[in-house]
CHARMM internal coordinates of N, CA and C (Angstrom, degrees):
IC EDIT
DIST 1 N 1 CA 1.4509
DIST 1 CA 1 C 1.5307
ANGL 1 N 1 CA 1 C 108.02
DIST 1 C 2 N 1.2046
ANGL 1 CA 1 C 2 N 93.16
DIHE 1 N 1 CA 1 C 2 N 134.49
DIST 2 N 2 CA 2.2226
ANGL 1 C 2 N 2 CA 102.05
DIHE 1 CA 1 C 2 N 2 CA 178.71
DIST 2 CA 2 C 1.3823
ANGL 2 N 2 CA 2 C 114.10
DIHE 1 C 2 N 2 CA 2 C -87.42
DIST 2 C 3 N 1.2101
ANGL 2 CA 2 C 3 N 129.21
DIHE 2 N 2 CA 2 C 3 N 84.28
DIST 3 N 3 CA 1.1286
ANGL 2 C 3 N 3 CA 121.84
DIHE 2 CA 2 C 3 N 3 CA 163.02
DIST 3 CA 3 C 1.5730
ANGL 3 N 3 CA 3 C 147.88
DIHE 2 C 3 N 3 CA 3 C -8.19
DIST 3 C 4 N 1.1509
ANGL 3 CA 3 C 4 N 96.38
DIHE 3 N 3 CA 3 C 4 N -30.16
DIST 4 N 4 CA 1.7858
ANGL 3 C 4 N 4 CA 116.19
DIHE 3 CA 3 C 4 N 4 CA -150.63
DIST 4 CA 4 C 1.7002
ANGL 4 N 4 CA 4 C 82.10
DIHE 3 C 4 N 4 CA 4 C -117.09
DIST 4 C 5 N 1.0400
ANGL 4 CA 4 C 5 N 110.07
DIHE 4 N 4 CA 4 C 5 N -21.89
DIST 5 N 5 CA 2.1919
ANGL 4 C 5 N 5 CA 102.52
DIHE 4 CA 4 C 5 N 5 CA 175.37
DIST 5 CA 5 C 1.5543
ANGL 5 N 5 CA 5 C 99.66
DIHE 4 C 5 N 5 CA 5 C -75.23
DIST 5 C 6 N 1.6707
ANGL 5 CA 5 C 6 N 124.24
DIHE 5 N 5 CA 5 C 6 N -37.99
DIST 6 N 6 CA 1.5227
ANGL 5 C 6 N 6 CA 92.80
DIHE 5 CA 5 C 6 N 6 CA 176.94
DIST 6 CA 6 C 1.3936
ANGL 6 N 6 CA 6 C 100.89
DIHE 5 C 6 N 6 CA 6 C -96.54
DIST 6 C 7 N 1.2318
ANGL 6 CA 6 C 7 N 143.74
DIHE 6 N 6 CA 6 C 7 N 40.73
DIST 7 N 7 CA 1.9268
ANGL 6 C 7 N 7 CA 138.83
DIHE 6 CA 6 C 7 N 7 CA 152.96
DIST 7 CA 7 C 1.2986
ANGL 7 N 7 CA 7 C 80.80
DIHE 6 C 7 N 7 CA 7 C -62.73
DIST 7 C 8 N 1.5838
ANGL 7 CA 7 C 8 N 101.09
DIHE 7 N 7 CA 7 C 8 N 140.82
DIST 8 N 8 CA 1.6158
ANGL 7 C 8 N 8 CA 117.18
DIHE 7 CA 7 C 8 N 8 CA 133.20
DIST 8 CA 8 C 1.4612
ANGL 8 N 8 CA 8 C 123.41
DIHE 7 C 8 N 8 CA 8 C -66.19
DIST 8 C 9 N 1.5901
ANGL 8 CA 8 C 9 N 127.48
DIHE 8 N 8 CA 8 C 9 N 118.09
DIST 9 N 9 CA 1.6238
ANGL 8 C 9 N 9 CA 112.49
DIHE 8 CA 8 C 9 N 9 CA -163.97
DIST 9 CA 9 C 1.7216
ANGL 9 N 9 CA 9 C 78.39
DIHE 8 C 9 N 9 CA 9 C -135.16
DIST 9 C 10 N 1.5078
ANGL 9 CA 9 C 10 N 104.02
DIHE 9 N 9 CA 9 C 10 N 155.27
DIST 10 N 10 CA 1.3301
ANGL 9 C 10 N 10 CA 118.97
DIHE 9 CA 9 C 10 N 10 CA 168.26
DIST 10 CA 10 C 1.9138
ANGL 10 N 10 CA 10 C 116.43
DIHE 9 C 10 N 10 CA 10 C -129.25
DIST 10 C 11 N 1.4961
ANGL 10 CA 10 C 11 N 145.67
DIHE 10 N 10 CA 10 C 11 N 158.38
DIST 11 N 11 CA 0.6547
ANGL 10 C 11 N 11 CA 126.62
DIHE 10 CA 10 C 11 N 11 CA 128.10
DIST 11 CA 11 C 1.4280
ANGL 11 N 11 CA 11 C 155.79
DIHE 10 C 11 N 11 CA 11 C -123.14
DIST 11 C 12 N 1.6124
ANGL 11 CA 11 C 12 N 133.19
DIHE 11 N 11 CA 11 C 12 N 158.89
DIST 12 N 12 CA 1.5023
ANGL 11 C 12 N 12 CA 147.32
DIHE 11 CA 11 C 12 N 12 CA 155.48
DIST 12 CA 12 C 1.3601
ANGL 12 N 12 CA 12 C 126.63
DIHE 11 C 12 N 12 CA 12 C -41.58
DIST 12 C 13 N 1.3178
ANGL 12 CA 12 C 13 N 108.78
DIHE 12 N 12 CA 12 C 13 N 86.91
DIST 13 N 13 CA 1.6482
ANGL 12 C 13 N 13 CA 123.99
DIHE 12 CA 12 C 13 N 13 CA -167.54
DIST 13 CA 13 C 1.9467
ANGL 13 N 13 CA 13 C 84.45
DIHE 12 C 13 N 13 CA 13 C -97.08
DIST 13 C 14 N 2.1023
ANGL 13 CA 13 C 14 N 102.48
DIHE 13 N 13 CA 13 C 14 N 143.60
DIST 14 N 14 CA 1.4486
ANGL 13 C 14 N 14 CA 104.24
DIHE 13 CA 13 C 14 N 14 CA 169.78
DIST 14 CA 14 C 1.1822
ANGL 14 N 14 CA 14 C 89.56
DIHE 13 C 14 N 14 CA 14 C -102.17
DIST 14 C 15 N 1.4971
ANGL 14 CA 14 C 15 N 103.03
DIHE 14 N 14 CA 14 C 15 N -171.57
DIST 15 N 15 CA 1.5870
ANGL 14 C 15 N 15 CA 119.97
DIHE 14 CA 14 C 15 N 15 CA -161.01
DIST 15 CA 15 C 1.7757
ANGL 15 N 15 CA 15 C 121.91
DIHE 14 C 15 N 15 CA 15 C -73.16
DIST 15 C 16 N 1.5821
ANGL 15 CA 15 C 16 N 83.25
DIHE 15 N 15 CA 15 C 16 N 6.57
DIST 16 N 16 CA 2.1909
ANGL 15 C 16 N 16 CA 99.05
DIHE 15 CA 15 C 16 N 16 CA 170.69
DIST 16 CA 16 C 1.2789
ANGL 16 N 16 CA 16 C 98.70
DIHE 15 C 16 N 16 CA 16 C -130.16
DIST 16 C 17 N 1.2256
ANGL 16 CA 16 C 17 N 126.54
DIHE 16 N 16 CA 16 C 17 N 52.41
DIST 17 N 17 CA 1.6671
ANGL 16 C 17 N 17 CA 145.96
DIHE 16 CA 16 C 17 N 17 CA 152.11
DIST 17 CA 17 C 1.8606
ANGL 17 N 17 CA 17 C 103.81
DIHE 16 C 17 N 17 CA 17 C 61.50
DIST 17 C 18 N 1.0375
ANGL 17 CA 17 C 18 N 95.17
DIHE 17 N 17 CA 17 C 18 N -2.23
DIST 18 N 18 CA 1.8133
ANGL 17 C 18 N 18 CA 89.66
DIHE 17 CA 17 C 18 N 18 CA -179.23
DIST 18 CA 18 C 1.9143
ANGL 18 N 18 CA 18 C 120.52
DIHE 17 C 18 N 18 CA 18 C -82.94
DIST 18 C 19 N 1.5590
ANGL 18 CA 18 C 19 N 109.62
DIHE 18 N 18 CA 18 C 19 N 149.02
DIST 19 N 19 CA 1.1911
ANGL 18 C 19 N 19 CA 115.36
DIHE 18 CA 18 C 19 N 19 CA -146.99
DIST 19 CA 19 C 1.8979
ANGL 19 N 19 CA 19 C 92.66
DIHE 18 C 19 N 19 CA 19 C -67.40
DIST 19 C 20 N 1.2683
ANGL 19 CA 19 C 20 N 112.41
DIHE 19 N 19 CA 19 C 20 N 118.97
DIST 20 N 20 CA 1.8779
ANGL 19 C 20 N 20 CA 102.10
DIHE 19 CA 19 C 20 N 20 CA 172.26
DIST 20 CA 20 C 1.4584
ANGL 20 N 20 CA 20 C 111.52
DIHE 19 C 20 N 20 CA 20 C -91.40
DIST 20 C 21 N 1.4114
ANGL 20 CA 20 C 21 N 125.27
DIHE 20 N 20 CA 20 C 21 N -41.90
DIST 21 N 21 CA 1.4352
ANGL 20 C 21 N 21 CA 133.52
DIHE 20 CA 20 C 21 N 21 CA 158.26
DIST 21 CA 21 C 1.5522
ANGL 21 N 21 CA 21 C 104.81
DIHE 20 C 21 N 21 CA 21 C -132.30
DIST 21 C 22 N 1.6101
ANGL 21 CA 21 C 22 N 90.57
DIHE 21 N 21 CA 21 C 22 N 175.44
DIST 22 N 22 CA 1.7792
ANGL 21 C 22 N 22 CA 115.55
DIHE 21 CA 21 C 22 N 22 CA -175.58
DIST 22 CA 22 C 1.5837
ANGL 22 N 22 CA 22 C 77.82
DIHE 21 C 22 N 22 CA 22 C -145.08
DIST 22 C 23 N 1.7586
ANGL 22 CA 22 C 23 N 102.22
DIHE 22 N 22 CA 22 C 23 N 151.37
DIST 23 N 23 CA 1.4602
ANGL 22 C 23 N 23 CA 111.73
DIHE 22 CA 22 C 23 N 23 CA -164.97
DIST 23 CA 23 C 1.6752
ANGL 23 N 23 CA 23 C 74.21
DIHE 22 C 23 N 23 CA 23 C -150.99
DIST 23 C 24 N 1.8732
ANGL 23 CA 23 C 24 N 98.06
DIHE 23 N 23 CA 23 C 24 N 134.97
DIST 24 N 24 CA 1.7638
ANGL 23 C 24 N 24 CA 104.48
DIHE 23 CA 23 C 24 N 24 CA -173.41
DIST 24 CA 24 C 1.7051
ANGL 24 N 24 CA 24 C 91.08
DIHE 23 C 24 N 24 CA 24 C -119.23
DIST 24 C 25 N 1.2014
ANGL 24 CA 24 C 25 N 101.72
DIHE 24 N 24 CA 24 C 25 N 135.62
DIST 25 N 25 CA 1.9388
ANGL 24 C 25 N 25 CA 79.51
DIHE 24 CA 24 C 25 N 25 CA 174.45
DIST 25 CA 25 C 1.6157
ANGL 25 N 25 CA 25 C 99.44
DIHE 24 C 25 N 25 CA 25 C -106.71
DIST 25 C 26 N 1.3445
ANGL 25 CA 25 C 26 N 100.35
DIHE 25 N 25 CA 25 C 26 N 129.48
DIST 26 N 26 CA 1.5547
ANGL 25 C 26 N 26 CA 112.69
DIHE 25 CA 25 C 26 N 26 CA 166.46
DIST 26 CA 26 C 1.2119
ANGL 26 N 26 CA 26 C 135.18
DIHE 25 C 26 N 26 CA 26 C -58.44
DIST 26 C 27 N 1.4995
ANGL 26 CA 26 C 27 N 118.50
DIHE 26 N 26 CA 26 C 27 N 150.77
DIST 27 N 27 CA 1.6216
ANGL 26 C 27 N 27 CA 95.84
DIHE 26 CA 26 C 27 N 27 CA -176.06
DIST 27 CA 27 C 1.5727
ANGL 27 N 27 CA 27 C 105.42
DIHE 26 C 27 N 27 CA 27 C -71.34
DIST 27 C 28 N 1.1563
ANGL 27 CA 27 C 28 N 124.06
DIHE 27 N 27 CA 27 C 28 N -37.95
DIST 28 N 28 CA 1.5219
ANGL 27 C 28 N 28 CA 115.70
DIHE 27 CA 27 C 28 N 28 CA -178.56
DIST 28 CA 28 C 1.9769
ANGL 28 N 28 CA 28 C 128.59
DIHE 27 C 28 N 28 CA 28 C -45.96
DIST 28 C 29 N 1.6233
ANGL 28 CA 28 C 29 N 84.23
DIHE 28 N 28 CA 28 C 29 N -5.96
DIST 29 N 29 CA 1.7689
ANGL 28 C 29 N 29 CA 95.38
DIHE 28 CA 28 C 29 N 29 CA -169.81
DIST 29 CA 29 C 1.5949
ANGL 29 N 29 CA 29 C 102.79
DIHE 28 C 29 N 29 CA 29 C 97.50
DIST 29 C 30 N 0.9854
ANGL 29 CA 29 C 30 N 149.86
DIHE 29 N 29 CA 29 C 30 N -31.50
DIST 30 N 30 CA 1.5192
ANGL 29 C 30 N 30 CA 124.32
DIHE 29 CA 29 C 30 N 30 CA 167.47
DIST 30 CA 30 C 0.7318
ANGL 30 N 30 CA 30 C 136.52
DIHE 29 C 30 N 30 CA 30 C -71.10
DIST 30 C 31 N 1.3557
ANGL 30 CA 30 C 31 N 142.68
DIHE 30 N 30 CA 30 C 31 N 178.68
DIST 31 N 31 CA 1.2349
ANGL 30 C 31 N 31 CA 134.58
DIHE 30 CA 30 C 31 N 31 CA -139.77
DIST 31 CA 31 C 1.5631
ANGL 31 N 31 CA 31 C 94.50
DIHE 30 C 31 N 31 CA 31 C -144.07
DIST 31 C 32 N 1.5675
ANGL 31 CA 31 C 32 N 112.52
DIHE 31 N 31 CA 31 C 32 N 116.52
DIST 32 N 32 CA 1.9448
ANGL 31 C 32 N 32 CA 101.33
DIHE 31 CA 31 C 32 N 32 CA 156.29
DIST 32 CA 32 C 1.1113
ANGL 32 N 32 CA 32 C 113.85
DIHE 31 C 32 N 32 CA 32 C -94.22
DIST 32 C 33 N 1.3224
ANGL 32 CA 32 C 33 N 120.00
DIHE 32 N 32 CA 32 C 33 N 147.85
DIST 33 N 33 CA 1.4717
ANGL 32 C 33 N 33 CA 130.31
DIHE 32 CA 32 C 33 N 33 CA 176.83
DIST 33 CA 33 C 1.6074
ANGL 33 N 33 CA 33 C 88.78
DIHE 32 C 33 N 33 CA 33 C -126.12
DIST 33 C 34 N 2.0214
ANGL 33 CA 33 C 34 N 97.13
DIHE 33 N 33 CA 33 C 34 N 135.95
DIST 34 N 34 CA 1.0428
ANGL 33 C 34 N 34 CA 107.81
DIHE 33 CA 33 C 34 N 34 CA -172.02
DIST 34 CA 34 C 1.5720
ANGL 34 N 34 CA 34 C 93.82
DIHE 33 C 34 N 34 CA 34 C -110.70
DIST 34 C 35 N 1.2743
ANGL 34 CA 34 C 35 N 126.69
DIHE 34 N 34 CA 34 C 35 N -176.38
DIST 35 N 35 CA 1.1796
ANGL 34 C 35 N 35 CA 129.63
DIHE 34 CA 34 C 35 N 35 CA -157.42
DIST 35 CA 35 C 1.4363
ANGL 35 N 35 CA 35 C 131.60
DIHE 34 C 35 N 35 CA 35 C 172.80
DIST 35 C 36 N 1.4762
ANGL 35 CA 35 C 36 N 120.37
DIHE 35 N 35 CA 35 C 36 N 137.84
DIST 36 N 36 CA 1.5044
ANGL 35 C 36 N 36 CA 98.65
DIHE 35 CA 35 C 36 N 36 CA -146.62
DIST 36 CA 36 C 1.4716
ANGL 36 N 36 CA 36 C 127.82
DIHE 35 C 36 N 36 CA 36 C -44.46
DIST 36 C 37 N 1.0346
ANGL 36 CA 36 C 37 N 113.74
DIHE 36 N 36 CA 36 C 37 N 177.16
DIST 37 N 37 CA 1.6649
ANGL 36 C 37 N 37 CA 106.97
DIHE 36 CA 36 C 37 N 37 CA 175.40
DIST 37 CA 37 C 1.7622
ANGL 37 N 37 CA 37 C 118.33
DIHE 36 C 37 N 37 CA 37 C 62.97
DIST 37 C 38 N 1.5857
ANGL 37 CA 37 C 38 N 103.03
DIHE 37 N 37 CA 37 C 38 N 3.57
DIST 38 N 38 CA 1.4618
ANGL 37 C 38 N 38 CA 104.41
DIHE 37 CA 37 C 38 N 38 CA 165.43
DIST 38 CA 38 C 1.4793
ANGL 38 N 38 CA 38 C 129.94
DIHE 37 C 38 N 38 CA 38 C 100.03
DIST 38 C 39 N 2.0015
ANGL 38 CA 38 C 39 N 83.78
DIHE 38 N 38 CA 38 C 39 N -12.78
DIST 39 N 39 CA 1.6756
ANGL 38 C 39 N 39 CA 109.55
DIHE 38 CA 38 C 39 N 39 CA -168.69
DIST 39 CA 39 C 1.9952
ANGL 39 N 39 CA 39 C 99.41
DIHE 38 C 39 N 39 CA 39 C -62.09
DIST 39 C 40 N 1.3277
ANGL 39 CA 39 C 40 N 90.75
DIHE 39 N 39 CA 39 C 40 N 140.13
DIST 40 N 40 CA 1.8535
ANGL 39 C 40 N 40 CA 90.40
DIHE 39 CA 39 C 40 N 40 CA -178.89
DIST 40 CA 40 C 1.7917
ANGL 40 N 40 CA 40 C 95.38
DIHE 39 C 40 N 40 CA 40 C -107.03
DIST 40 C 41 N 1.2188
ANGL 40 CA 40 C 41 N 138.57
DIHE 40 N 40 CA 40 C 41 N 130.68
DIST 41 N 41 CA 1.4681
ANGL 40 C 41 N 41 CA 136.19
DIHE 40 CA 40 C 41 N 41 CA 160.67
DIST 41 CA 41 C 1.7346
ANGL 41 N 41 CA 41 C 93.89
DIHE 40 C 41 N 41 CA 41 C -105.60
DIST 41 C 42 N 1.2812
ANGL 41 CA 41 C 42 N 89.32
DIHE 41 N 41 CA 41 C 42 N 157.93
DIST 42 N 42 CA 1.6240
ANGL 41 C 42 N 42 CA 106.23
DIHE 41 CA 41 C 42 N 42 CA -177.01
DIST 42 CA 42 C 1.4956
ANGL 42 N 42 CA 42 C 100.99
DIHE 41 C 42 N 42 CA 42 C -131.17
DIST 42 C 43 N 1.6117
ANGL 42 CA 42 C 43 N 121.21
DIHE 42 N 42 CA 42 C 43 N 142.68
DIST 43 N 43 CA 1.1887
ANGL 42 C 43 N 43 CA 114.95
DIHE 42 CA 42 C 43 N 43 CA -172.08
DIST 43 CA 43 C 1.4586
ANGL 43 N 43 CA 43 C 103.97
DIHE 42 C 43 N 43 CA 43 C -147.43
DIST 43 C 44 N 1.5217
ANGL 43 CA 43 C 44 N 133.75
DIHE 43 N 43 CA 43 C 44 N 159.29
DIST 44 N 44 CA 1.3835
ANGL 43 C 44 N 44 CA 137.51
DIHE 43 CA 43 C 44 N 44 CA 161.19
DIST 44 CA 44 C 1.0851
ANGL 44 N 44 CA 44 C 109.58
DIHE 43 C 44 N 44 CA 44 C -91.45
DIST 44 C 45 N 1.7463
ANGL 44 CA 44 C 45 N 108.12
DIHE 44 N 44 CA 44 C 45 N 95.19
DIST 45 N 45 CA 1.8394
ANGL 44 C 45 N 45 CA 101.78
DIHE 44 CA 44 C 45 N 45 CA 176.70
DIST 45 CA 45 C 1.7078
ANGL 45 N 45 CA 45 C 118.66
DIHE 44 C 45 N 45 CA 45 C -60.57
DIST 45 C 46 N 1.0776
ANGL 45 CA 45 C 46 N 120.96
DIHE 45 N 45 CA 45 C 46 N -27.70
DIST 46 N 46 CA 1.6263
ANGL 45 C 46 N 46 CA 121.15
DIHE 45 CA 45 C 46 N 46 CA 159.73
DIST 46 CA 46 C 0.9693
ANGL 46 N 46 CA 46 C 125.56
DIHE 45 C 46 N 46 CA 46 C -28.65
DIST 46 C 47 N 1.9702
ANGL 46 CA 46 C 47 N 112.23
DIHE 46 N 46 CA 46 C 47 N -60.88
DIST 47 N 47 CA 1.2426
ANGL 46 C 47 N 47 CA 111.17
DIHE 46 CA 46 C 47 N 47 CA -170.82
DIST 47 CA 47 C 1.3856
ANGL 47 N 47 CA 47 C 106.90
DIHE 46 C 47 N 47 CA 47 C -106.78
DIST 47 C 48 N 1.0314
ANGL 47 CA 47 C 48 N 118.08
DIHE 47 N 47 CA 47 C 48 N 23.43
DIST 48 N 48 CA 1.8628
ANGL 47 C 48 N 48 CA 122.61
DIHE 47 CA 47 C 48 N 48 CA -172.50
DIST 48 CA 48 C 1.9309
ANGL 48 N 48 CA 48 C 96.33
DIHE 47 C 48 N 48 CA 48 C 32.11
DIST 48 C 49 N 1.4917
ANGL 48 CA 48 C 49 N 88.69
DIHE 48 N 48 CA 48 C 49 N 78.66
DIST 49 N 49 CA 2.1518
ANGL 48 C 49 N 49 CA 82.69
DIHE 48 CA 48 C 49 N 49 CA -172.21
DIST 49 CA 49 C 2.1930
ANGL 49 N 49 CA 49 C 67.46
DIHE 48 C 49 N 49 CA 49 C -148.99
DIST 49 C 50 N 1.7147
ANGL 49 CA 49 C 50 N 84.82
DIHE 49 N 49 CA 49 C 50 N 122.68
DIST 50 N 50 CA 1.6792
ANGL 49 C 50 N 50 CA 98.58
DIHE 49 CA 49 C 50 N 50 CA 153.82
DIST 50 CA 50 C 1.3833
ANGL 50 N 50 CA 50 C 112.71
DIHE 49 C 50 N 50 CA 50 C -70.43
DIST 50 C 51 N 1.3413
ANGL 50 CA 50 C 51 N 131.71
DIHE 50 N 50 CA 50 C 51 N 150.16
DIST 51 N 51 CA 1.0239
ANGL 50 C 51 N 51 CA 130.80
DIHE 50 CA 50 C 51 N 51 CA -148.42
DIST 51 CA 51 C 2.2041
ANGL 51 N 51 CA 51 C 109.63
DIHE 50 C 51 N 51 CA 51 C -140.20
DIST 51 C 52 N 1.7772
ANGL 51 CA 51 C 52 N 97.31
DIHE 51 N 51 CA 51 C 52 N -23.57
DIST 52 N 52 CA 1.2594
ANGL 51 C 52 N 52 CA 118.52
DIHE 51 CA 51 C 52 N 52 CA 153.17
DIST 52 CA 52 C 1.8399
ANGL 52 N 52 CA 52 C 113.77
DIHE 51 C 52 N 52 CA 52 C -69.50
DIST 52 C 53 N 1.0360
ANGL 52 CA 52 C 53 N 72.28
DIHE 52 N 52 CA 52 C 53 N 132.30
DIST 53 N 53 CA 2.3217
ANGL 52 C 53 N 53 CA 80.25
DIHE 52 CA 52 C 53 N 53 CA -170.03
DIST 53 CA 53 C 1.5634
ANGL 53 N 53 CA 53 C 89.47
DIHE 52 C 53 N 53 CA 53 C -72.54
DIST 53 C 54 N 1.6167
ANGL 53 CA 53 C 54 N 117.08
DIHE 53 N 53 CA 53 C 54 N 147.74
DIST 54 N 54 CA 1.2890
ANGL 53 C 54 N 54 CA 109.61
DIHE 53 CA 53 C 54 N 54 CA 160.25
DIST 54 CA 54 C 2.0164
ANGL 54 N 54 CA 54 C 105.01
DIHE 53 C 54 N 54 CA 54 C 96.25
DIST 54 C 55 N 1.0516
ANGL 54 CA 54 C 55 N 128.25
DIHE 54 N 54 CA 54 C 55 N -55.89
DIST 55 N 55 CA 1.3793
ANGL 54 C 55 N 55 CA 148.86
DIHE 54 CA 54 C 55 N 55 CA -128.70
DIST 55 CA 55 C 1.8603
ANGL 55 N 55 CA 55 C 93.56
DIHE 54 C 55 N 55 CA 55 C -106.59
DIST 55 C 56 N 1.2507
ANGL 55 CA 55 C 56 N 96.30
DIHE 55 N 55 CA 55 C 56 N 121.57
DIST 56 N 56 CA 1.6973
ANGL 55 C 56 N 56 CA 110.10
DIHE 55 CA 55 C 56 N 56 CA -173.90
DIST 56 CA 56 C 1.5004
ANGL 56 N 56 CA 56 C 103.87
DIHE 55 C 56 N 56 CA 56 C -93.24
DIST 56 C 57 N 1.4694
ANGL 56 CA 56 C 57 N 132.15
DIHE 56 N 56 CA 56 C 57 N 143.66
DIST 57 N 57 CA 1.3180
ANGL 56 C 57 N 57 CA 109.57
DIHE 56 CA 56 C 57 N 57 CA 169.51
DIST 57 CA 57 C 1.6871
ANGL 57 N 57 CA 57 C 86.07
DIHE 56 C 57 N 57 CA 57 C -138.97
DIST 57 C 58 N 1.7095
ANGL 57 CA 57 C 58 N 122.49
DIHE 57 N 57 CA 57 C 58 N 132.40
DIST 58 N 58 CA 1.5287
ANGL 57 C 58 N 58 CA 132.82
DIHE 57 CA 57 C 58 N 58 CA -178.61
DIST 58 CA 58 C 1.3184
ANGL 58 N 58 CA 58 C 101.71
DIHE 57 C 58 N 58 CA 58 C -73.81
DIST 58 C 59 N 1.3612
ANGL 58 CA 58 C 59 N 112.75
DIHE 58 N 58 CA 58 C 59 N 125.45
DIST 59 N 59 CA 1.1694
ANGL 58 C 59 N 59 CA 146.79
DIHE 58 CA 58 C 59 N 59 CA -172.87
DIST 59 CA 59 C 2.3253
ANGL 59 N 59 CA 59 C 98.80
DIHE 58 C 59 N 59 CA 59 C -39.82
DIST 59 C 60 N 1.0210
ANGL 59 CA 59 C 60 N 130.49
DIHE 59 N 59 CA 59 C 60 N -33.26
DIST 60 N 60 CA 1.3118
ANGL 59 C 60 N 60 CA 141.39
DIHE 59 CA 59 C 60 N 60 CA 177.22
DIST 60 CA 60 C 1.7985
ANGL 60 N 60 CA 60 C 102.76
DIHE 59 C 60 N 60 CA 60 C -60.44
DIST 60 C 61 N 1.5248
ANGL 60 CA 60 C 61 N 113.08
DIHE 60 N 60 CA 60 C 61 N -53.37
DIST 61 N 61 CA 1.0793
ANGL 60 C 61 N 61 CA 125.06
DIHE 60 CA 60 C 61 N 61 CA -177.62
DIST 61 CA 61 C 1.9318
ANGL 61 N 61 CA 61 C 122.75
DIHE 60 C 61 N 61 CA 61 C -70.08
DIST 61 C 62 N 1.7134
ANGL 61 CA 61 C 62 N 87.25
DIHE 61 N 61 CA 61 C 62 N -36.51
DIST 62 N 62 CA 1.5675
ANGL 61 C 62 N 62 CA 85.43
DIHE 61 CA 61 C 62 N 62 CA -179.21
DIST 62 CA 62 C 1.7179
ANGL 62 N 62 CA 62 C 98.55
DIHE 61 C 62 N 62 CA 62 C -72.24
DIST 62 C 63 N 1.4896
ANGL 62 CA 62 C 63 N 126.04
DIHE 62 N 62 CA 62 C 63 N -54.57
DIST 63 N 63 CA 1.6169
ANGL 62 C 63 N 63 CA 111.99
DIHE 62 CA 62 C 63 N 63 CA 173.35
DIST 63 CA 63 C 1.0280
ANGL 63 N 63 CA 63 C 116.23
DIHE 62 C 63 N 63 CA 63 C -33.42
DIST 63 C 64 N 1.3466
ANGL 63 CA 63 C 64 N 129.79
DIHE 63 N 63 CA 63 C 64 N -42.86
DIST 64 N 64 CA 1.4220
ANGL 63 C 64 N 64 CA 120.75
DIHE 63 CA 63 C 64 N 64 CA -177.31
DIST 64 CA 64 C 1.4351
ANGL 64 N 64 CA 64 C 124.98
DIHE 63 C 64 N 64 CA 64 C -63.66
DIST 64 C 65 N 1.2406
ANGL 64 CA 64 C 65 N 119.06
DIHE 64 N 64 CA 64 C 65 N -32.34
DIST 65 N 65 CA 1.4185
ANGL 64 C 65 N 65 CA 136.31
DIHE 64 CA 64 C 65 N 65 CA 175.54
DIST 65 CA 65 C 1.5809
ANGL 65 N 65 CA 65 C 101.51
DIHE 64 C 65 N 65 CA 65 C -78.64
DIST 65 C 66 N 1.3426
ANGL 65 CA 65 C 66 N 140.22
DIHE 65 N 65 CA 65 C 66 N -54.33
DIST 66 N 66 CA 1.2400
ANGL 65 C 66 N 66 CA 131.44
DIHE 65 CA 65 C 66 N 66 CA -160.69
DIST 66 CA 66 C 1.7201
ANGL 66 N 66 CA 66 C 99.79
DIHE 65 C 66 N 66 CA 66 C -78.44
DIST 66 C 67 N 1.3196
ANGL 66 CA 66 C 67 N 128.87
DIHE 66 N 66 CA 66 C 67 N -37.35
DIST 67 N 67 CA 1.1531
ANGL 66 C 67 N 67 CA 130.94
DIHE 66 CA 66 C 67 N 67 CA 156.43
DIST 67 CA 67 C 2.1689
ANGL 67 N 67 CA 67 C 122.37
DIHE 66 C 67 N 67 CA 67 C -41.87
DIST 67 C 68 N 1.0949
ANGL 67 CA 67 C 68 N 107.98
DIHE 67 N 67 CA 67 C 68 N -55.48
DIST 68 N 68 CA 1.6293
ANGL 67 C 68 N 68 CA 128.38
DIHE 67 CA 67 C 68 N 68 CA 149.19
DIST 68 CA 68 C 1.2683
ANGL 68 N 68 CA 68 C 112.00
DIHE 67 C 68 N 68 CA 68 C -39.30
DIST 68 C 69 N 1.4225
ANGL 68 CA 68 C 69 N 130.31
DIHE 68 N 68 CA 68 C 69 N -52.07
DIST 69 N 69 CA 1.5330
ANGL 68 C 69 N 69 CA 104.92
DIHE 68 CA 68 C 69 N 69 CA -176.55
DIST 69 CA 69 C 1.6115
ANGL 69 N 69 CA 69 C 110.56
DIHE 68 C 69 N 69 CA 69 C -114.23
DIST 69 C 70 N 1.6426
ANGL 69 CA 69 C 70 N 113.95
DIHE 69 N 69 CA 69 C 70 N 30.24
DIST 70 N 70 CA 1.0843
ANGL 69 C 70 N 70 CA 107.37
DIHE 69 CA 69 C 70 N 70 CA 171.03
DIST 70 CA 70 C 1.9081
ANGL 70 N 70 CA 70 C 97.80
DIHE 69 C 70 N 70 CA 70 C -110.85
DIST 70 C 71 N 1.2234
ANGL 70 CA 70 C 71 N 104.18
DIHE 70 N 70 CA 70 C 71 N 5.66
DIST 71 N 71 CA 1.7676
ANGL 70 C 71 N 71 CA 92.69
DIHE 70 CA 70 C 71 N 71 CA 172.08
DIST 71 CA 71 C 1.3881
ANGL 71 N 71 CA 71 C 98.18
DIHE 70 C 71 N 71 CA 71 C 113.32
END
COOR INIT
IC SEED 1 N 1 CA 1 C
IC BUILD
């Protein structure tokens, strides 16, 4: 069984319809945001706190995600 087929995942189209992120929501409540080049960031939509060491996410993108896993 694949795990990641029952995540709820949505995606972040830019303004020429192409995919910019995919956001998977975890069962634990966080949120991955995927991102070009494959990079996965992990975040606590609760506390709007990145959760990948190192890994910047622009303030436009994290709303979008904490908005995403609140429904």
């Amino acid at each position: 069984m694949e795990l990641s087929s029952y995540l709820t995942t949505s995606q972040v189209l830019d303004c020429q319809g192409r995919v910019a992120a995919t956001f998977t929501l975890e069962i634990d409540g966080a949120v991955t945001i995927q991102v070009g080049g494959g990079r996965e960031i992990r975040i606590d939509p609760n506390h709007r706190l990145v959760l990948t060491a190192g890994a910047h996410v622009e303030d436009s993108l994290l709303d979008q995600a904490c908005a995403f896993a609140k429904g």
